[in-house]
PLY file of the C-alpha trace (Angstrom):
ply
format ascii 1.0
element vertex 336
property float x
property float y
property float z
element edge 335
property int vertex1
property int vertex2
end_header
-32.73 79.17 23.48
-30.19 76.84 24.60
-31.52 73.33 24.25
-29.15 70.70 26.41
-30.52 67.53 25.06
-29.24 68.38 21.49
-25.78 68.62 23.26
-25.91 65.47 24.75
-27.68 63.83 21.58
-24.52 65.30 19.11
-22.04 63.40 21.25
-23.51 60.05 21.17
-23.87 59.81 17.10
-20.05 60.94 16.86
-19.30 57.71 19.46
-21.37 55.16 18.02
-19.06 55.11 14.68
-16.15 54.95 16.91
-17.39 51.80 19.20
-18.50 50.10 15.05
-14.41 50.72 14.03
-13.30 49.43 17.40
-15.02 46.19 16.91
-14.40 45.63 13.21
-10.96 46.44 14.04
-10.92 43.16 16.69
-12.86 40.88 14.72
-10.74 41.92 11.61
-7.12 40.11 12.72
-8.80 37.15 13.65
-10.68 36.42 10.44
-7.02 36.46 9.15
-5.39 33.72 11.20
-5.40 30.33 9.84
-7.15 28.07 10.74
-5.27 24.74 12.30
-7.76 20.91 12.35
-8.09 20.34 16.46
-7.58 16.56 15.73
-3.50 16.47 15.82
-2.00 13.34 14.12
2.02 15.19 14.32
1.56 15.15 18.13
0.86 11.68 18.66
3.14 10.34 16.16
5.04 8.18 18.29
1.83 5.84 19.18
1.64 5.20 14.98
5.56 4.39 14.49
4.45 2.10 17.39
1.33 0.92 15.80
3.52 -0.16 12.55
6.31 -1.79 14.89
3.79 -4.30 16.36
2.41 -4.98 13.09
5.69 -5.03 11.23
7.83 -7.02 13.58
5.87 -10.44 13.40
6.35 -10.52 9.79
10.07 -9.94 9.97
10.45 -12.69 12.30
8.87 -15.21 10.08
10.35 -14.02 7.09
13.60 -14.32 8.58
13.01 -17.96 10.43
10.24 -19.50 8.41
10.85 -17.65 4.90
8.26 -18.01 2.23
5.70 -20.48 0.26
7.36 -20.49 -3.12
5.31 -21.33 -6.31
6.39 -22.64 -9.36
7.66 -19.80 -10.64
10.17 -19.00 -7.77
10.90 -22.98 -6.53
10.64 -24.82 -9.37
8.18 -27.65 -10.27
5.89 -28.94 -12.96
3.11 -27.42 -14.87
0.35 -29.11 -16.76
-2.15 -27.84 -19.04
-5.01 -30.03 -19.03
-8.63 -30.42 -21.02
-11.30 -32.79 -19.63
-13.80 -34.22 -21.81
-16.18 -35.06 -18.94
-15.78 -30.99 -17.78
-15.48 -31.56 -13.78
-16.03 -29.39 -11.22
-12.56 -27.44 -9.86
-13.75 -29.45 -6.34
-13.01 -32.89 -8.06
-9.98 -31.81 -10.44
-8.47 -30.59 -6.89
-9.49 -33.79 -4.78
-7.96 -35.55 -7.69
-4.35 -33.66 -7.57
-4.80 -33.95 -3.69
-4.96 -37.86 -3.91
-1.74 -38.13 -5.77
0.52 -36.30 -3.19
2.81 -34.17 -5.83
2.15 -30.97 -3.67
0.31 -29.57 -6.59
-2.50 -27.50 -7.21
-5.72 -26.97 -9.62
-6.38 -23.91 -11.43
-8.71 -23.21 -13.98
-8.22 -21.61 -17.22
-9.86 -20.41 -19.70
-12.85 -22.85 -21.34
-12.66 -26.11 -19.32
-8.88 -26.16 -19.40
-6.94 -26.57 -15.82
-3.76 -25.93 -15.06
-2.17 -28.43 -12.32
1.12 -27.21 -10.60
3.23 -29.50 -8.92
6.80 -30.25 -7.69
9.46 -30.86 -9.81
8.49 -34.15 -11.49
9.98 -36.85 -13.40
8.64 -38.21 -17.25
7.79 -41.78 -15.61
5.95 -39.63 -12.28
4.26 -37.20 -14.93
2.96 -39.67 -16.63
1.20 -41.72 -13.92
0.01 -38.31 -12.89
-1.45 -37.84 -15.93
-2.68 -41.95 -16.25
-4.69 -41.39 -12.49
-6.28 -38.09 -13.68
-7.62 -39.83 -16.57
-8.85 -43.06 -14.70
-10.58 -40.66 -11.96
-12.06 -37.52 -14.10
-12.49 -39.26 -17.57
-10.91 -38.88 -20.54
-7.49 -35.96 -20.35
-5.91 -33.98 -23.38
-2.58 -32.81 -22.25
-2.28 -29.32 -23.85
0.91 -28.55 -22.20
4.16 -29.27 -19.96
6.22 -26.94 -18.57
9.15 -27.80 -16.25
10.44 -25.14 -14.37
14.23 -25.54 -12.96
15.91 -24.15 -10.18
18.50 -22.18 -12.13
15.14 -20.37 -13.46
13.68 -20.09 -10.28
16.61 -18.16 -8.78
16.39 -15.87 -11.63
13.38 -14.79 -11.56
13.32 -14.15 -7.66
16.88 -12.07 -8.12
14.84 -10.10 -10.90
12.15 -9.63 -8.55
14.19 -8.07 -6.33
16.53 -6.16 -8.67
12.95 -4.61 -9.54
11.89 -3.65 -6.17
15.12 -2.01 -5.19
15.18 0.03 -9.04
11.87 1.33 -8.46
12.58 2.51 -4.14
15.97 3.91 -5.88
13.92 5.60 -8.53
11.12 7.14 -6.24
13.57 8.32 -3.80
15.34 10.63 -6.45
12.03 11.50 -8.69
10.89 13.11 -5.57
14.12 14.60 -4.02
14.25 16.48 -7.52
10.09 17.41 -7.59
10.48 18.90 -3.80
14.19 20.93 -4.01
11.97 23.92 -4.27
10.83 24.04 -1.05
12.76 26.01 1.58
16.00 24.49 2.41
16.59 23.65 -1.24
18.14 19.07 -2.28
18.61 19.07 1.44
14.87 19.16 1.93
14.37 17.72 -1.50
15.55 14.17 -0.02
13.82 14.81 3.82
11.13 14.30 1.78
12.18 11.54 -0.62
13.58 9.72 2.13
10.51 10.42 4.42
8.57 8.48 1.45
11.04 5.78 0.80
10.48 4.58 4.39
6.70 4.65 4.19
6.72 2.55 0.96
9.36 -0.06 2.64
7.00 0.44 5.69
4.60 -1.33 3.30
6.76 -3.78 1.62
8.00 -5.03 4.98
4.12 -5.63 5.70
2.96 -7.56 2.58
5.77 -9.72 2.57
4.87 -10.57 6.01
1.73 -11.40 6.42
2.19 -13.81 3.29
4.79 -15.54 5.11
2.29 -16.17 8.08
-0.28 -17.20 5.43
2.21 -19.50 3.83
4.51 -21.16 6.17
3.15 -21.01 9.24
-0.63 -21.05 9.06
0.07 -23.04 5.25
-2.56 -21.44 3.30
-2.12 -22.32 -0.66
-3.35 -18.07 -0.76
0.06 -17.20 0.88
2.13 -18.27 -1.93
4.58 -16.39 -3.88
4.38 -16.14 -7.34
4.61 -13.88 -10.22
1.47 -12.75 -9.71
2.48 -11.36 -6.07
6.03 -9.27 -7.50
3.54 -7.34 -9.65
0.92 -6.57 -6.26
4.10 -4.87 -5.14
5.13 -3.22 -7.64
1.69 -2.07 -7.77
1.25 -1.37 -4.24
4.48 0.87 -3.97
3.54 3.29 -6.96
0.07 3.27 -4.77
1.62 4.22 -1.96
4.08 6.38 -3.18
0.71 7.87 -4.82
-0.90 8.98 -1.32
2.28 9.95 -0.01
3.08 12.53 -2.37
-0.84 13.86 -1.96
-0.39 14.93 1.61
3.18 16.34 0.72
2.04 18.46 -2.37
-0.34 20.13 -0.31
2.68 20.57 2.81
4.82 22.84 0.15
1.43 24.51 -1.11
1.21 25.70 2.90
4.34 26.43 3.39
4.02 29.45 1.19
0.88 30.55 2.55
1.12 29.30 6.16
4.07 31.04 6.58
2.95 32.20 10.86
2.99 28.33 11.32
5.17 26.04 12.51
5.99 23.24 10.78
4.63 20.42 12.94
1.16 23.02 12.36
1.83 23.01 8.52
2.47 19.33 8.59
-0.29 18.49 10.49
-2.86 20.59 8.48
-2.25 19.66 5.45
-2.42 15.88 6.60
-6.49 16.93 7.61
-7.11 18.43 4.40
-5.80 15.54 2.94
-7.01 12.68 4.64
-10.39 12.43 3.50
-9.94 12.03 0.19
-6.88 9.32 0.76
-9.45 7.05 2.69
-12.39 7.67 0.32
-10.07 6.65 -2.76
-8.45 3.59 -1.04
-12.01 2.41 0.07
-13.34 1.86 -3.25
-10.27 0.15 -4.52
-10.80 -2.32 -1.35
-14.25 -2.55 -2.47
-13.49 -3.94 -5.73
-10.94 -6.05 -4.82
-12.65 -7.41 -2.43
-15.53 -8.66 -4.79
-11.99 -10.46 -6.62
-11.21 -11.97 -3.61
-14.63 -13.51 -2.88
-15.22 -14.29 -6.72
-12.04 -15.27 -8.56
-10.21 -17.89 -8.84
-7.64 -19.27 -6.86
-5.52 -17.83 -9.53
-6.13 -14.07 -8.50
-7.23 -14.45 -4.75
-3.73 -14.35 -3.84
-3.48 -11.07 -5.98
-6.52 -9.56 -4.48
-5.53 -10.08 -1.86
-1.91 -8.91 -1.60
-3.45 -6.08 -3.49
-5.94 -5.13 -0.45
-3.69 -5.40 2.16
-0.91 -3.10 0.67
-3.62 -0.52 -0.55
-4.36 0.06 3.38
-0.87 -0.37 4.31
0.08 2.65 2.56
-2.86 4.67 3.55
-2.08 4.31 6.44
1.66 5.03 6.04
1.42 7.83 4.09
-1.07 9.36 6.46
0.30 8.56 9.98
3.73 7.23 9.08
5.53 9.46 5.82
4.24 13.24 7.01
5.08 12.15 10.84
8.08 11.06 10.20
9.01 14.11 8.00
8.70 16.32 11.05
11.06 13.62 12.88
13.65 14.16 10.72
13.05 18.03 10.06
13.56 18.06 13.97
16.92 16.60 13.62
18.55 17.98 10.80
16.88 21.50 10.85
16.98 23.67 7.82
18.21 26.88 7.93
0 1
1 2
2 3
3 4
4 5
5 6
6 7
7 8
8 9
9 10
10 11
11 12
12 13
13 14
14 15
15 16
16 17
17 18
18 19
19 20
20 21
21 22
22 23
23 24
24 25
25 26
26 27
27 28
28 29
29 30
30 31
31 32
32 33
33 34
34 35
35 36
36 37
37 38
38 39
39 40
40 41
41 42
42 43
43 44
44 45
45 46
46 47
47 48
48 49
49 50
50 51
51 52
52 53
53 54
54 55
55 56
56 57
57 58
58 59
59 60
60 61
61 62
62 63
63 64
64 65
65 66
66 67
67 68
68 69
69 70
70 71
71 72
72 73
73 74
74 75
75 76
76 77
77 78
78 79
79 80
80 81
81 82
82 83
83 84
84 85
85 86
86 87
87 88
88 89
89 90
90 91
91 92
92 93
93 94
94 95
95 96
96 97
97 98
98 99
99 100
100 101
101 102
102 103
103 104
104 105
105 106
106 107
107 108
108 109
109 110
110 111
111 112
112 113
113 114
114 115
115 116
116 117
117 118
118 119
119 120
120 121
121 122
122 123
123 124
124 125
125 126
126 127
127 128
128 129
129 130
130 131
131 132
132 133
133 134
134 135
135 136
136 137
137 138
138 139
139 140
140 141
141 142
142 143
143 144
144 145
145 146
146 147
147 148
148 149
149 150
150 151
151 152
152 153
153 154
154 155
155 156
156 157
157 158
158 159
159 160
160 161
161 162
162 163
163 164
164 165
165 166
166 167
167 168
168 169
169 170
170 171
171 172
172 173
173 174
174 175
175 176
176 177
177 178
178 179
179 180
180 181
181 182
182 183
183 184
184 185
185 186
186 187
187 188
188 189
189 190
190 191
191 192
192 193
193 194
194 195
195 196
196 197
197 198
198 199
199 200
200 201
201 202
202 203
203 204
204 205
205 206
206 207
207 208
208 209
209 210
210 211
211 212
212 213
213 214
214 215
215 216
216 217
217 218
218 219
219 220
220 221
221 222
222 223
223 224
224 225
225 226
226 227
227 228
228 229
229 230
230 231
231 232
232 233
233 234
234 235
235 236
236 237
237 238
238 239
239 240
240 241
241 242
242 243
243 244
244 245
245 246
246 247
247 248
248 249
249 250
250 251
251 252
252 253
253 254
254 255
255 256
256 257
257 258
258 259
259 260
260 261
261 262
262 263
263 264
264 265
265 266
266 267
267 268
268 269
269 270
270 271
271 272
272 273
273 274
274 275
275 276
276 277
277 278
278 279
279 280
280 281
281 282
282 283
283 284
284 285
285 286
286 287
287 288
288 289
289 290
290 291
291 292
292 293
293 294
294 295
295 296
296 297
297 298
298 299
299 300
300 301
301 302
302 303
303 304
304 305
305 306
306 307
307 308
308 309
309 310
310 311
311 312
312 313
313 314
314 315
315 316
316 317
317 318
318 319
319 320
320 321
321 322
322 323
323 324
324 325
325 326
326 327
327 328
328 329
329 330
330 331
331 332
332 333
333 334
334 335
């Protein structure tokens, strides 16, 4: 006999099959898209060029109007090398250079030798410098004197400089060359060398200022330039060159896989997937340096500390200021 409810049944097992490949067929495109970080850095770009400017500005000014604290090495001056018998504290070697107004400075060295830098000095002021140190910390065996002129001085700040510019120059056209391969060829090659050039002066510009607050206007002996501070930024543009070319590796990784994005998208994601491990990295430098800063000498405070503050300067620029501003100029010079 003719049994209706197996009709009805036979329909329904041929449809459920259908309604399973209708929804893996949805679900299916959208496991494909990528998938773009909510927080978007590219957008508000404008508010971190602005951030920079306000911080950037100040230190110009000064620099400009007020200039630097120069150390021996850069102005010139006198340098003893000193053994006490007595071994004083660094408190009453530096009361004692304090008393005899020569502008100078104590800084210890290795065993319980100081070295005392002063201005330029003559023999006859030398030597009462050395006489009053002996009458007021015991007896004094004068290791060393070094006199540093101003012919030396100049040349060693025009080296210091030659350096900087050689290593900007150098970085620009290492990366032009490591990212012609990305679409658009040298033309893109230096968007992206240029893009880093200006993050690392970004940084430059900010070192240099803050230590001519620290020096000349607020007169803190840290603030002064010396040797010691040229090689903190050398040091702090390969560092931020460093971070810079992190986040814009992993821009020319997406760009061949992101390919349904737009660049401000890429950009912006790869910035995300970058971030983290820019900030985590950077912290535990600071960390260390800031033990130095707390611990050392007077000698390497002013490193420390010129060290710290570039280290965050250009993880900041390379995160908010270099990828940004790559977008900025990829907006006005298109590639095509």
């Amino acid at each position: 006999m003719f049994d209706p409810s197996e009709e009805v049944a036979a329909p329904q097992e041929e449809a459920a099959p259908e309604e399973t490949r209708v929804e893996t067929g949805a679900e299916q495109p959208s496991r494909q898209e990528p998938r773009v970080r909510k927080l978007d850095i590219v957008s508000r770009r404008n508010w971190f060029f602005l951030v920079s400017l306000i911080i950037i500005i100040p230190g110009i000014f000064f620099m400009t109007t007020r200039g630097f604290l120069l150390g021996i090495d850069f102005a010139g001056g006198t340098e003893f090398t000193l053994s006490f018998t007595d071994k004083p504290s660094l408190q009453q070697v530096q009361a004692a250079v304090v008393a005899e107004s020569i502008d100078g400075t104590a800084i210890p060295a290795s065993g319980d030798n100081y070295i005392i830098r002063a201005k330029p000095l003559s023999p006859a002021q030398e030597a009462t410098v050395e006489d009053h140190l002996r009458s007021k910390l015991g007896p004094v065996v004068v290791l060393s004197v070094l006199e540093v002129g101003g012919t030396i001085a100049g040349e060693t700040i025009e080296f210091a400089l030659l350096a900087v510019v050689l290593a900007a120059v150098a970085i620009l056209f290492l990366l032009a060359i490591r990212f012609r391969n990305v679409p658009g060829g040298w033309r893109a090659g230096f968007q992206f060398g240029g893009s880093a050039l200006a993050a690392l002066l970004h940084d430059v510009f900010l070192l240099t200022g803050v230590f001519s607050i620290l020096g000349k206007v607020l007169g803190l002996r840290i603030g002064e330039i010396d040797s010691l501070f040229v090689t903190a930024v050398l040091t702090v543009v390969g560092f931020s060159v460093h971070d810079t070319i992190v986040v814009f590796d992993r821009i020319r990784e997406n760009l061949r896989v992101s390919q349904r994005l737009s660049f401000e998208q890429i950009v912006n994601l790869s910035i995300m997937q970058t971030a983290a491990r820019s900030i985590i990295t950077s912290f535990t430098v600071v960390l260390v340096l800031a033990a130095i800063l707390i611990s050392a000498g007077d000698t390497l405070k002013g490193f420390a500390l010129a060290l710290m503050i570039g280290i965050v300067s250009g993880t900041y620029s390379s995160i908010f200021n270099a990828a940004p501003l790559l977008v900025v100029w990829r907006r006005l010079q298109p590639l095509r």
